[in-house]
C-alpha positions in Angstrom: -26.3 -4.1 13.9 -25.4 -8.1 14.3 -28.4 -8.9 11.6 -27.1 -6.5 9.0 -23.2 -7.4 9.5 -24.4 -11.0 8.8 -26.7 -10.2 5.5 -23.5 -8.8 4.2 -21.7 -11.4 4.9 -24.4 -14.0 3.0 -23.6 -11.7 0.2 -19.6 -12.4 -0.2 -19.8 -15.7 -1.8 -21.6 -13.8 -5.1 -19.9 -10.9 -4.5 -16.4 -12.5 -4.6 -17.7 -15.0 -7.8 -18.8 -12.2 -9.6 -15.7 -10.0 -9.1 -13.8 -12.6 -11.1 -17.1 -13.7 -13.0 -16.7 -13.5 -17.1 -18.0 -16.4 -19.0 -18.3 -19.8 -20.3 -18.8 -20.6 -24.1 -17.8 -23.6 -26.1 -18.2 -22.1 -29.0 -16.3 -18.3 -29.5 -14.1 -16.8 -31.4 -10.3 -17.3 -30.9 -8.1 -14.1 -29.7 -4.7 -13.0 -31.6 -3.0 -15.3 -29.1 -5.8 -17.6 -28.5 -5.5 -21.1 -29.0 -7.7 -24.7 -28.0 -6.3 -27.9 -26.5 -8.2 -31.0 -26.4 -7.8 -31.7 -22.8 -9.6 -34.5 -20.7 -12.4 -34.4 -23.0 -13.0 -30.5 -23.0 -11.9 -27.9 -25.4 -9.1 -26.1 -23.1 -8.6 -22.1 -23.7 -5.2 -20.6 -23.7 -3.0 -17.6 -24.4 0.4 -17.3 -25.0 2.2 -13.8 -24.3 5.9 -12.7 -24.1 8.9 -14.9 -23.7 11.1 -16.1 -21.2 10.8 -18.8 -18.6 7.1 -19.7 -18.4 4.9 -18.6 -15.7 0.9 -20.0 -15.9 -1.8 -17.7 -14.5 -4.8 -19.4 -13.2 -7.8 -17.4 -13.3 -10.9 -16.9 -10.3 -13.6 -18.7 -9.9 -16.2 -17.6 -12.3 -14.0 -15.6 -13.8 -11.6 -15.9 -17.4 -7.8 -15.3 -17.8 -8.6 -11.3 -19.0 -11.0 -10.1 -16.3 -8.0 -11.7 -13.8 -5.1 -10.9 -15.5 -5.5 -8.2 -18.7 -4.3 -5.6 -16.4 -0.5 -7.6 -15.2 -0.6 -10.0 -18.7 1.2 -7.0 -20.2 3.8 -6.3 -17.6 4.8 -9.8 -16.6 5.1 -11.1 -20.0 7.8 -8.1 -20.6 10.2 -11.0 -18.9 8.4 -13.9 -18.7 6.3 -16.3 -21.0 2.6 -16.0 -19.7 0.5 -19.0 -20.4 -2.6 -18.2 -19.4 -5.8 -20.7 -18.9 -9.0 -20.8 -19.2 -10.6 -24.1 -16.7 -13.6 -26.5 -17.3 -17.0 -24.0 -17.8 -15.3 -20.9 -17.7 -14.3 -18.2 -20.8 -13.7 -19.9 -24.0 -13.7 -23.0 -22.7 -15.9 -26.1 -22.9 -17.8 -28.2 -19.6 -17.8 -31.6 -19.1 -20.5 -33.5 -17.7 -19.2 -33.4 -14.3 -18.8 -31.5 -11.5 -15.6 -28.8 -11.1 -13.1 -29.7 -9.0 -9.8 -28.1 -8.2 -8.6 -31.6 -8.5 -9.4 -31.6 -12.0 -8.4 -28.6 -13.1 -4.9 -29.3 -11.5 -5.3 -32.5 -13.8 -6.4 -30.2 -16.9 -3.4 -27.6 -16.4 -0.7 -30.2 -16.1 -2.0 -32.1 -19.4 -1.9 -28.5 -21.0 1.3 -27.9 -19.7 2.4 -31.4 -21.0 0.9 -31.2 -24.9 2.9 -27.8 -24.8 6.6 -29.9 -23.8 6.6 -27.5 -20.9 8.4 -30.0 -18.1 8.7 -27.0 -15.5 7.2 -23.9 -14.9 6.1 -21.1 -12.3 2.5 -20.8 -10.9 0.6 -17.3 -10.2 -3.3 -18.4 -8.8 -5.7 -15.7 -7.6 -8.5 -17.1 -5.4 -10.0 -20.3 -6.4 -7.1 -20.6 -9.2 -5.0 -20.0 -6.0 -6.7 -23.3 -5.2 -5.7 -25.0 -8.0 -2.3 -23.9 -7.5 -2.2 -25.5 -4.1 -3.7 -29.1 -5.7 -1.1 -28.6 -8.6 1.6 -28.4 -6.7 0.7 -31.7 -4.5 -0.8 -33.5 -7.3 2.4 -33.0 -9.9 4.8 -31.9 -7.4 7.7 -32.0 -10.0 5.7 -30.0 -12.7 6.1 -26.6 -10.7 8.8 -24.4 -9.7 7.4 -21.7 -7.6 4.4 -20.2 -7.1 2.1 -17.6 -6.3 -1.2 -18.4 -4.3 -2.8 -15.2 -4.5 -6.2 -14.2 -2.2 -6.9 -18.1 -1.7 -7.1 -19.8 1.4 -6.2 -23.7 2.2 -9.0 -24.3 5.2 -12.7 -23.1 5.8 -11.9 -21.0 8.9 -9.9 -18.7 6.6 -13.2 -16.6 5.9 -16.2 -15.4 8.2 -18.9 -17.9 8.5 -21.2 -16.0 6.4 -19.2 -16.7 4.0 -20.3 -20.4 4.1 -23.9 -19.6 5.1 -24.2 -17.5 1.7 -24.0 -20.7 -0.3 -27.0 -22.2 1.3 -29.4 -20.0 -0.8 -27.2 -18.2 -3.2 -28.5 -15.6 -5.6 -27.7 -15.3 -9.4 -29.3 -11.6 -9.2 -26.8 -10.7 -6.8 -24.0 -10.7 -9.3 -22.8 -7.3 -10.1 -24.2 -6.3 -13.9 -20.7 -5.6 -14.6 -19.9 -9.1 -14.8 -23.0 -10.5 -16.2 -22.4 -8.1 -19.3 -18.7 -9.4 -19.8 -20.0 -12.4 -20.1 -22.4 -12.3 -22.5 -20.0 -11.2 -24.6 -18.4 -14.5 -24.6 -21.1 -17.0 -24.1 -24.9 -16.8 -23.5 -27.5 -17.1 -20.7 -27.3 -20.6 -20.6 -23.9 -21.1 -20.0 -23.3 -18.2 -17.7 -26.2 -20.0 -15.7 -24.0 -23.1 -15.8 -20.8 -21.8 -14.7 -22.5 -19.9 -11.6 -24.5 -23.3 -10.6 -21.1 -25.2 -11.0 -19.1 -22.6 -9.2 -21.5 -22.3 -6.3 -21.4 -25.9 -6.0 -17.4 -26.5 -5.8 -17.3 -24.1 -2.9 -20.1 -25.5 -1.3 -18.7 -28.7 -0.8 -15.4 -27.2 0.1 -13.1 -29.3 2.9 -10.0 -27.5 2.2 -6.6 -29.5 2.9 -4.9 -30.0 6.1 -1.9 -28.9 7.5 0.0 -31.7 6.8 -0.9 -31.5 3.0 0.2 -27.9 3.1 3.4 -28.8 4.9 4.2 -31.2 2.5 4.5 -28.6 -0.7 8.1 -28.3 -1.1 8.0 -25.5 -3.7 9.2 -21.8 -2.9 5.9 -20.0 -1.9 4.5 -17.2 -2.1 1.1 -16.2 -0.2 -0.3 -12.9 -1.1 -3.4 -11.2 -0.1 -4.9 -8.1 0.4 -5.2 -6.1 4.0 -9.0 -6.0 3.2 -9.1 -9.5 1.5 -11.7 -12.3 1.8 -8.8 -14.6 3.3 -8.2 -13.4 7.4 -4.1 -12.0 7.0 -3.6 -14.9 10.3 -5.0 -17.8 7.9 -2.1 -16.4 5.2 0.4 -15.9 7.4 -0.1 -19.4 8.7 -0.2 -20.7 5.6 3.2 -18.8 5.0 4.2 -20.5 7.7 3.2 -24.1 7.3 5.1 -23.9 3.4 8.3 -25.3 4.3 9.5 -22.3 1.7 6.6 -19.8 2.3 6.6 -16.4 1.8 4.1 -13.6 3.0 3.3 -10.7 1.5 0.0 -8.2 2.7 -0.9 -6.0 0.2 -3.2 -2.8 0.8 -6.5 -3.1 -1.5 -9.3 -6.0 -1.5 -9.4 -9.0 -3.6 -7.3 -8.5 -6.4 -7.4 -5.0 -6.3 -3.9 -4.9 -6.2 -3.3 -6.5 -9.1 -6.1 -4.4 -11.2 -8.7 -7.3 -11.3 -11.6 -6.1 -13.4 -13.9 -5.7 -9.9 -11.5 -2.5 -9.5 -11.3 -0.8 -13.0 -10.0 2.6 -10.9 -7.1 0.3 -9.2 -3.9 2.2 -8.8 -1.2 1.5 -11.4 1.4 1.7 -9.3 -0.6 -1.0 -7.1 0.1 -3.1 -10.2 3.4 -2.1 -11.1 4.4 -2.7 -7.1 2.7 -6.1 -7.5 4.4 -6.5 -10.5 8.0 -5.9 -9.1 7.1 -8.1 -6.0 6.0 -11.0 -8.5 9.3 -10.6 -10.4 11.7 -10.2 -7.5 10.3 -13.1 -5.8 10.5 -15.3 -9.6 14.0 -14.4 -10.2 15.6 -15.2 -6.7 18.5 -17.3 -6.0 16.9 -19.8 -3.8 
């Protein structure tokens, strides 16, 4: 019984990639809203919807803004102006030759947000882009508002250790098909190939921040996960905890589901709508 909990668990880093796993190209066609930014030497994909005071959504890790996001995009940008990104490698956007870090792409969506003349804005970050949120917010401190860290986790205890031990021999073929397909639509073998290696990578080398750092965020937080969430709910209630303005909130579904990521195409709507009204009551508040 031990042996066969802990192959599952050597499974959740791919599992957890690929639910939010989409593509990489450097070369594909621009949506409607699309648009590119030269950005610290890569060609930065972005979509503009709605109007209002800006929020930025920050994709998954592996993943691009519409497998996150197509399912909320709609409703949030009823009141709000979505910006939504796509980081180094992944969707429509270009690699560098370097190595991802959620340093840099905290660098990469602050230069965004600065060729756009946006001087302020709210943050929404599911999983690794929840990451990113965090390094945002103590890398340009004055550059956000509030934020969202959604199903992401400051420290390495957060998750079971078979978590960690799946990224000593990870598996491209254990990617959900789903995932590989959406892809493909965007870029080609190569790149998808890229993005995973990258990806895989990142997390391997993972040293989180310390409490300290998280203390230090002075920014209205926040912290949502799931009840059956990669993220333990006592790591994201003491990350609540630690914000000096944290928030909680424990959502029932898994990662993302509750916000209709594309790993959970049969996701409740009113799971999304209630994340929906939870996102907007926590935007709009007083203090």
């Amino acid at each position: 019984m031990k042996s066969t909990i802990n192959n599952k668990l050597t499974h959740i880093p791919l599992i957890i990639m690929a639910m939010m796993t989409a593509g990489s190209a450097t070369q594909a066609q621009t949506t409607e809203q699309g648009k590119y930014a030269n950005v610290n030497g890569i060609k930065m994909y972005y979509e503009i919807h709605g109007t209002g005071k800006p929020l930025v959504l920050i994709h998954g890790g592996g993943s691009t803004l519409s497998t996150s996001f197509a399912r909320i995009i709609p409703i949030l940008s009823k009141t709000h102006q979505i910006i939504a990104v796509e980081l180094q490698a992944h969707g429509h956007t270009s690699d560098r030759d370097a190595p991802e870090t959620f340093t840099q792409d905290a660098d990469d969506v602050a230069e965004l947000l600065r060729q756009l003349n946006i001087s302020k804005t709210d943050v929404l970050g599911f999983s690794n882009g929840g990451q990113t949120t965090l390094e945002l917010a103590l890398r340009h401190p004055n550059l956000v508002d509030r934020l969202i860290v959604a199903s992401a986790f400051y420290s390495r205890d957060a998750v079971p250790a078979g978590f960690w031990e799946g990224f000593k021999n990870p598996k491209y073929s254990d990617m959900p098909q789903i995932y590989k397909d959406e892809y493909l639509k965007i870029g080609n073998q190569a790149e998808l190939t890229n993005m995973f290696n990258k990806d895989v990578q990142r997390m391997s080398v993972f040293k989180g921040w310390t409490k300290e750092q998280i203390a230090s965020i002075q920014a209205p937080t926040l912290v949502v996960i799931g009840d059956h969430d990669l993220p333990t709910p006592e790591h994201a209630a003491e990350m609540s905890r630690l914000l000096p303005h944290g928030q909680l909130a424990i959502l029932p579904g898994h990662h993302g589901e509750y916000f209709g990521e594309a790993y959970f195409p049969n996701a409740s709507s009113k799971k999304v709508e209630s994340f929906s009204l939870i996102v907007e009551d926590f935007l709009t508040a007083s203090n």
